[in-house]
N, C-alpha and C positions, 0 to 999 in steps of 0.2 A: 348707746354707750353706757356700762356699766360705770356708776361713781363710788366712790368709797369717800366718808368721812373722818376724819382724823382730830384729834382733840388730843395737844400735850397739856398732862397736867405734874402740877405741882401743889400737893396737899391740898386738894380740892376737894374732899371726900362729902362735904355739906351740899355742892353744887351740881359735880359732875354727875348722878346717875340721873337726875333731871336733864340734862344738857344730853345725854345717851339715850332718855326713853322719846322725846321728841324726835331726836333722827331714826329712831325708830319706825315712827308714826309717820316718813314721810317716805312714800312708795317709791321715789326715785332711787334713794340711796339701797344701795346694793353689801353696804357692809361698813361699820363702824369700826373703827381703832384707836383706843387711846393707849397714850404713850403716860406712864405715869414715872416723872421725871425725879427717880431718886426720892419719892414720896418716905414720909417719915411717916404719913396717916394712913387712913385707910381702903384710899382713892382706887387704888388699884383692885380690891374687894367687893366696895358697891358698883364700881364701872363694870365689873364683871357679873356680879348679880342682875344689874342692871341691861344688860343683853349684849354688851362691849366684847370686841376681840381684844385682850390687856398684853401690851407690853411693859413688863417691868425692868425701869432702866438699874443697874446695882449704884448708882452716883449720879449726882446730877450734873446733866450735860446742856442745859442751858436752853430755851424756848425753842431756838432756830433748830439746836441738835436733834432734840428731841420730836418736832416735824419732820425733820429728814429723815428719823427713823420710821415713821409711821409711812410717810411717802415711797420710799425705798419698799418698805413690807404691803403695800398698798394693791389691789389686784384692779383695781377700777380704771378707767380713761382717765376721768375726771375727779380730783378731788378739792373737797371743801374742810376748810382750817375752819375748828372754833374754836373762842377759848375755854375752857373748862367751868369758869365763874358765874354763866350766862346766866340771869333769869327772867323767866319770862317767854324763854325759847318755843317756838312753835312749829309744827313741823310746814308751814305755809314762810316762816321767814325762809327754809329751807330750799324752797323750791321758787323763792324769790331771787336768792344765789345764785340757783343753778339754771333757771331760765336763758338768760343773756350768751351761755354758755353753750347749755345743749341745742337752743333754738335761732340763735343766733348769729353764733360763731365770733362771740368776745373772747376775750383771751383771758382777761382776768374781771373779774367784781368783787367791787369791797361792798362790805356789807357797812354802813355808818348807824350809829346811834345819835339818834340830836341830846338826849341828857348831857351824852358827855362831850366837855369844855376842848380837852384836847383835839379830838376826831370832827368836832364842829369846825376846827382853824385847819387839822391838817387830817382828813381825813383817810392820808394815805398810812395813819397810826393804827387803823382798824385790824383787828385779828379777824374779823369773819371776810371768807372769801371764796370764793370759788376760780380755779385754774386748769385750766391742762396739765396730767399728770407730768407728761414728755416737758414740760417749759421748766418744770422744777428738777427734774432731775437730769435735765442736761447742765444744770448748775450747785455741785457738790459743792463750794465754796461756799452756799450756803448755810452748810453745818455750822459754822463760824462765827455766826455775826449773832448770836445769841437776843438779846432782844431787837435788836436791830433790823431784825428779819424784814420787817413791815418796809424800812427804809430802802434795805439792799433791794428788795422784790419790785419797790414805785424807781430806783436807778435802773434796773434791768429791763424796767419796761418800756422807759423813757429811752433808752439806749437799741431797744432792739422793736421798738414800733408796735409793741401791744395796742389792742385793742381795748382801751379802759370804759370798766361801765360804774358809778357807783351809784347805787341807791339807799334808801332809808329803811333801814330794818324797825319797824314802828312797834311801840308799845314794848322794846326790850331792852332790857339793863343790864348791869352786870355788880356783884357784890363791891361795896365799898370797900377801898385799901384797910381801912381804922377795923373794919369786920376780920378782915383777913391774916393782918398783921400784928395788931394791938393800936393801940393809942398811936405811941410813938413811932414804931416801924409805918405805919401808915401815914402817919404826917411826913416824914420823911421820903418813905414812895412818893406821895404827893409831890412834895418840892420835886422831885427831882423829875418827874412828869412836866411840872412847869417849868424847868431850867430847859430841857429838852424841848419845847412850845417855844422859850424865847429866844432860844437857841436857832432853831428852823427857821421861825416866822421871820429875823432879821438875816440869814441867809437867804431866805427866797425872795426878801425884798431887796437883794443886792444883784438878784440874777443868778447867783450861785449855783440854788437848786431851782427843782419845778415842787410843783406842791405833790 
């Protein structure tokens, strides 16, 4: 099975051609895509220096949009979401994804970070994954759901009997919000990362959701 990687970014232009020369270096993947989401920097530039097939979006159409487009343009069986931020990326976390996948016949794997607070409580928040091309794009409604993707994708699977695998992506992180944003925008990312945590966590303690 051929896989293709996919990576939406948005003004990631510090992180992303590190996050592209790793899937590089990892002989499964068959082809690299980043989607540069209405970029104001120069993300789209180094991801193409960088050895990336670039789509440039002309506005930004929101994380979920912006995977669709990559998935859609996609030539692989199987492809794997990152997010553009990563560091630390290896091309062995790579082939940690897509194990369960091509050898096993999982449907989906989240890839988890123990650093982060969120994805430790809900780890179905994780951007790294590996999927069946066909699972995602028999589901277009997913252009939609903008950050939400991560959500929509753990209902869709809980609804239609996925096979979930998750494991520990070790030794990787990803840039702090206050890096990326400033001060304030990032504190505010913050918040609202933990409103979203306390938000889930006393749904799923009602029955509501699944984790």
């Amino acid at each position: 099975m051929n896989v293709s990687l996919i990576i939406a970014a948005l003004d990631e232009a510090q992180t992303v051609a590190d996050v592209v020369r790793a899937g590089r270096r990892c002989r499964r993947v068959q082809e690299i895509i980043v989607v540069s989401d209405g970029s104001r920097d120069r993300t789209g530039v180094v991801a193409r220096q960088a050895g990336a097939y670039v789509i440039e979006l002309p506005r930004n159409v929101g994380k979920a949009g912006a995977v669709m487009v990559g998935v859609e343009r996609a030539a692989g069986d199987i492809v794997v979401l990152l997010d553009a931020d990563l560091i630390g990326l290896r091309p062995d976390h790579v082939d940690e994804l897509l194990h369960p996948v091509l050898d096993d016949g999982v449907d989906m794997v989240i890839g988890v970070m123990k650093r982060d607070l969120v994805q430790n409580v809900l780890p179905s928040f994780s951007g790294q994954r590996a999927i069946p091309r066909f699972h995602l794009i028999r589901h277009p409604e997913l252009r939609d759901k903008g950050f939400g993707l991560e959500r929509a994708l753990a209902s869709i699977a809980r609804r239609e009997r996925w096979r979930v695998r998750r494991i520990e992506l070790r030794e990787l992180s990803h840039r702090l919000k206050e890096e990326k944003y400033g001060l304030v925008r990032g504190y505010r990312a913050k918040l609202k990362a933990a409103e979203d945590l306390v938000r889930h966590t006393r749904l799923r303690r009602a029955g509501r959701i699944g984790t």
